[in-house]
C-alpha positions as CSV (number, residue, x, y, z in Angstrom):
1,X,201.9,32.0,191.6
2,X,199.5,34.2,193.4
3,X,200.8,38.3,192.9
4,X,198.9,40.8,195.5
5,X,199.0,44.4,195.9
6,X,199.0,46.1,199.1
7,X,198.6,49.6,200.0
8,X,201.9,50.3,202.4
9,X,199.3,51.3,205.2
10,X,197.7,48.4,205.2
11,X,201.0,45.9,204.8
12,X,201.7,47.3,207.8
13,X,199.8,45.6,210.5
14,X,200.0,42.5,208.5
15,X,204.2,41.7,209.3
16,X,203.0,41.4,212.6
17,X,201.8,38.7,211.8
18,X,202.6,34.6,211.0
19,X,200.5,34.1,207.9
20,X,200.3,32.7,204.5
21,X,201.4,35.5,202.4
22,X,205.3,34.5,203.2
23,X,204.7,31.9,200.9
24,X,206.8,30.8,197.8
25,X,203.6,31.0,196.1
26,X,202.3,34.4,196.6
27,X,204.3,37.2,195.3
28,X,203.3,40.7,197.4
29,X,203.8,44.1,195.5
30,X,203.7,47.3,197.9
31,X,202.3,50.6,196.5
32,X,202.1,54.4,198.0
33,X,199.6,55.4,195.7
34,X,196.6,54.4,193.3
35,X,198.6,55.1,190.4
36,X,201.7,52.8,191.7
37,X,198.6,50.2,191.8
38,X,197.8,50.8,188.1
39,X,201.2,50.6,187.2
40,X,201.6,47.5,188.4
41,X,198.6,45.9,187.9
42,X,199.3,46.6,184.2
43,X,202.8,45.3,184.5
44,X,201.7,42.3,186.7
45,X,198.1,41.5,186.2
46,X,197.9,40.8,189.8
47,X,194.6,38.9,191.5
48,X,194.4,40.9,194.5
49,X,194.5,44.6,194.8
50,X,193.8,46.1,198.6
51,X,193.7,49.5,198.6
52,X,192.4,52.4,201.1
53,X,189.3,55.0,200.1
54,X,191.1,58.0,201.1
55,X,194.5,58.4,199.5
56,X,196.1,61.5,197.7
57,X,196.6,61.2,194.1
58,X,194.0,59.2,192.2
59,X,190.7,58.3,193.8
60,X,189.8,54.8,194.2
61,X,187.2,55.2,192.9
62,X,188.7,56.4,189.6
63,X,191.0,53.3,189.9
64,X,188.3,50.4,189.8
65,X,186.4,52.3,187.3
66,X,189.4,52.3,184.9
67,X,190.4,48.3,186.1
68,X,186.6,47.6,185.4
69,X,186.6,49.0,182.0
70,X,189.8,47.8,180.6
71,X,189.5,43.6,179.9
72,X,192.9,42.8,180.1
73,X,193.0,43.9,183.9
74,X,189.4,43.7,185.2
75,X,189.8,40.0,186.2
76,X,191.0,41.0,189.7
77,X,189.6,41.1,193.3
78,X,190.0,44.4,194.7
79,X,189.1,45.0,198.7
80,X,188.8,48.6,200.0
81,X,189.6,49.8,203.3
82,X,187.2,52.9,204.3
83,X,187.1,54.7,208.0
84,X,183.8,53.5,209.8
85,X,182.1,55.8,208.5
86,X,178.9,56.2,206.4
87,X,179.9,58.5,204.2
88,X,183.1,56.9,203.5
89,X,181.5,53.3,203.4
90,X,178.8,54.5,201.0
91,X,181.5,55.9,198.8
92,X,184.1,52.6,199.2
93,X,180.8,50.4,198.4
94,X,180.8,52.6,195.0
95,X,183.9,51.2,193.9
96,X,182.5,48.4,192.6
97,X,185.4,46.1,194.8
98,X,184.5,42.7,196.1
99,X,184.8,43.6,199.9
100,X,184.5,46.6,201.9
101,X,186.5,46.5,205.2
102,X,187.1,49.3,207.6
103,X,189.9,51.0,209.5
104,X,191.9,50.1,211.8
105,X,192.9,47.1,210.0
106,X,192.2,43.7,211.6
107,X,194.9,41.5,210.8
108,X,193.7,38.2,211.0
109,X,190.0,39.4,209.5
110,X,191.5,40.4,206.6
111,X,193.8,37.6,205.9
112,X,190.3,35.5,206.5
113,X,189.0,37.3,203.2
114,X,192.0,36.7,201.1
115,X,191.8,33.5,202.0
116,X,188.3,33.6,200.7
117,X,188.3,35.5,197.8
118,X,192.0,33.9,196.3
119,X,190.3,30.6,197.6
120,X,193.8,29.8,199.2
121,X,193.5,27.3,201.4
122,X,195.4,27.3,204.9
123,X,198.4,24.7,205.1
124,X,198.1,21.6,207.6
125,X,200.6,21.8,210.9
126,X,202.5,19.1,211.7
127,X,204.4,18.4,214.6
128,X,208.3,19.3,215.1
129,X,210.9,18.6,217.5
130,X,213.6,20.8,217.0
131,X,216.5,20.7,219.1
132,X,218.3,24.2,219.5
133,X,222.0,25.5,219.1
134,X,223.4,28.6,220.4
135,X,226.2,30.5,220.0
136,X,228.7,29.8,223.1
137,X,226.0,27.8,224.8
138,X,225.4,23.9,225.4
139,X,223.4,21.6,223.4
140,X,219.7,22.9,224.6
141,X,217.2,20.2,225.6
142,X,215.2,19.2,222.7
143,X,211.2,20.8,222.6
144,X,208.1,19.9,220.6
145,X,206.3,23.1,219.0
146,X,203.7,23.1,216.0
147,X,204.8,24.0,212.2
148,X,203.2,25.5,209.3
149,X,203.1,27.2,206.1
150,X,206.5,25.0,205.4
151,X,208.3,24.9,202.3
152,X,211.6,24.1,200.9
153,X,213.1,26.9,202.0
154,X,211.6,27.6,205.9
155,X,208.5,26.9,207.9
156,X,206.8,29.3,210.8
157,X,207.2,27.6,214.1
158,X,204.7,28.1,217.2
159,X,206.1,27.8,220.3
160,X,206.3,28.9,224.3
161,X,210.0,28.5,224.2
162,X,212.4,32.0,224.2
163,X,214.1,31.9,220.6
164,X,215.9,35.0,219.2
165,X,217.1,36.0,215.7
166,X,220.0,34.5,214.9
167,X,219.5,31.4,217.0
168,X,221.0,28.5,214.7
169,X,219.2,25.4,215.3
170,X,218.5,22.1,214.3
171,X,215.3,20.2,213.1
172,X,214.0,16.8,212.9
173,X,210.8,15.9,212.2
174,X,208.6,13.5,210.4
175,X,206.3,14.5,207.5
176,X,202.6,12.8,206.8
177,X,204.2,10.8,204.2
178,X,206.3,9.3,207.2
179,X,209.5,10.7,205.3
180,X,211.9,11.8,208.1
181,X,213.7,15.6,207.8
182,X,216.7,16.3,209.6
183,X,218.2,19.7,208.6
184,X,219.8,22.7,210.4
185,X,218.2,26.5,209.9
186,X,218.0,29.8,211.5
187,X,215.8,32.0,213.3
188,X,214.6,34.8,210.7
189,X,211.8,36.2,212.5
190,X,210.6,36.6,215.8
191,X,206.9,37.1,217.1
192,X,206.9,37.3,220.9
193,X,203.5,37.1,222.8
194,X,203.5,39.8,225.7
195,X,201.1,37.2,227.6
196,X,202.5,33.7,229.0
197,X,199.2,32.0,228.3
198,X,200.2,32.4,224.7
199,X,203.0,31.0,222.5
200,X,205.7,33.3,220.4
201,X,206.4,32.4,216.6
202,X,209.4,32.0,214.8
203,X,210.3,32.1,210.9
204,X,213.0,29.7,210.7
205,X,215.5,29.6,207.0
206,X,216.5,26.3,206.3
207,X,220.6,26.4,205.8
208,X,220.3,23.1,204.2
209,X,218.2,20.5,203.3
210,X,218.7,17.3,201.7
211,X,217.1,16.4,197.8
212,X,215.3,13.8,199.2
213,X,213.4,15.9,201.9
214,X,213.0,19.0,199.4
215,X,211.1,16.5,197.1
216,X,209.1,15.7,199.9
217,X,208.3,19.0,201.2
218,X,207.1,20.1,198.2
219,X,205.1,17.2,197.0
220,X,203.4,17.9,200.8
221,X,202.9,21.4,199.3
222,X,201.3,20.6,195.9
223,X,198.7,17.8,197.9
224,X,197.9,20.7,200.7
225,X,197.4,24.1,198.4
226,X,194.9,24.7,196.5
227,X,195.2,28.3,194.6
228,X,192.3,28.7,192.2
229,X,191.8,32.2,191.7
230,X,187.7,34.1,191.7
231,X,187.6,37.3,190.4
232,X,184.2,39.8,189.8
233,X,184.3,40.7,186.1
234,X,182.0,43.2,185.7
């Protein structure tokens, strides 16, 4: 289990997004302050802290200097988020964190650098035919789309088709061990494109799913994720 800390302003942008951090594996804590991050990170002993230069309360850079000085909770990668600046970047690179990033927050750039500093490794896709129920409607024609970050419990689906929360569907699709899933879930989440050119994603809950496929799932997992944690202890 990975455990993260994320400044609320900064969690923000990232929902709007399909990403890895909705993982089983990675446990998110959201703070309002530097001292919420201190109080957890003492609680949690968390690997990732991302955290803004400017925030009332405690300074950041009062908060590395105290995680940097205590041993129990210096082993953690910290990334500050500055306005583009030079003042405020001179001050942010200061802190002593592993990465300086600045504002407005760029979603995917940032994921990239948890990726890199957690060394998480992104999930292989595989392809999915789902077929899709609604509500008062007629057996809809079936429709390939692309899958990742699956688990036992849900996947993230990539497609062009028009899906919306609360669609109950049905899966079936075949894993790289050639084990075959068939199991019904729900749309959770939906990520529309505003463009046609591109496709809208879906977080789909799994309602139920056999022992046999679970097993399988999460042997697919254990092969395809690697979490080994790097940290600056200084």
């Amino acid at each position: 289990m990975k455990k993260i800390i994320i400044m609320d302003k900064i969690k923000r942008p990232l929902e709007l997004e399909t990403n890895f951090l909705e993982r089983p594996d990675i446990k998110i804590f959201t703070a309002y302050s530097n001292e919420e991050v201190l109080k957890i990170h003492g609680d949690e002993k968390v690997d990732l802290i991302i955290t803004l230069i400017n925030i009332p309360g405690m300074g950041t850079g009062d908060l590395c200097s105290v995680i940097r000085a205590i041993k129990t909770l210096r082993r953690v990668s910290i990334i500050v988020y500055s306005p583009d600046d030079e003042k405020n970047i001179a001050m942010s690179e200061r802190c002593r964190a592993n990465a300086v990033m600045t504002l407005p927050v760029n979603a995917a750039l940032l994921l990239d650098k948890v990726q890199e500093l957690l060394h998480i490794s992104s999930r292989e896709s595989c392809r999915v035919l789902i077929i899709v129920r609604r509500e008062g409607h007629l057996l809809s024609r079936p429709f390939t789309c692309s899958s990742e970050n699956i688990s036992a419990t849900g996947m993230l689906v990539e497609t062009h088709k028009n899906l919306e929360r609360g669609d109950r569907i049905e899966c079936s699709f075949i894993m790289p061990d050639s084990t075959r899933m068939e199991t019904r879930g729900e749309i959770v989440r939906v990520v529309k494109n505003s463009t046609r050119c591109h496709n809208n994603w879906y977080g789909v809950k799994f309602a139920s799913l056999p022992l046999e496929a679970k097993c399988a799932i999460e042997a697919f997992v254990g092969r395809k994720t690697v979490l080994r944690p790097k940290y600056r202890d200084s």
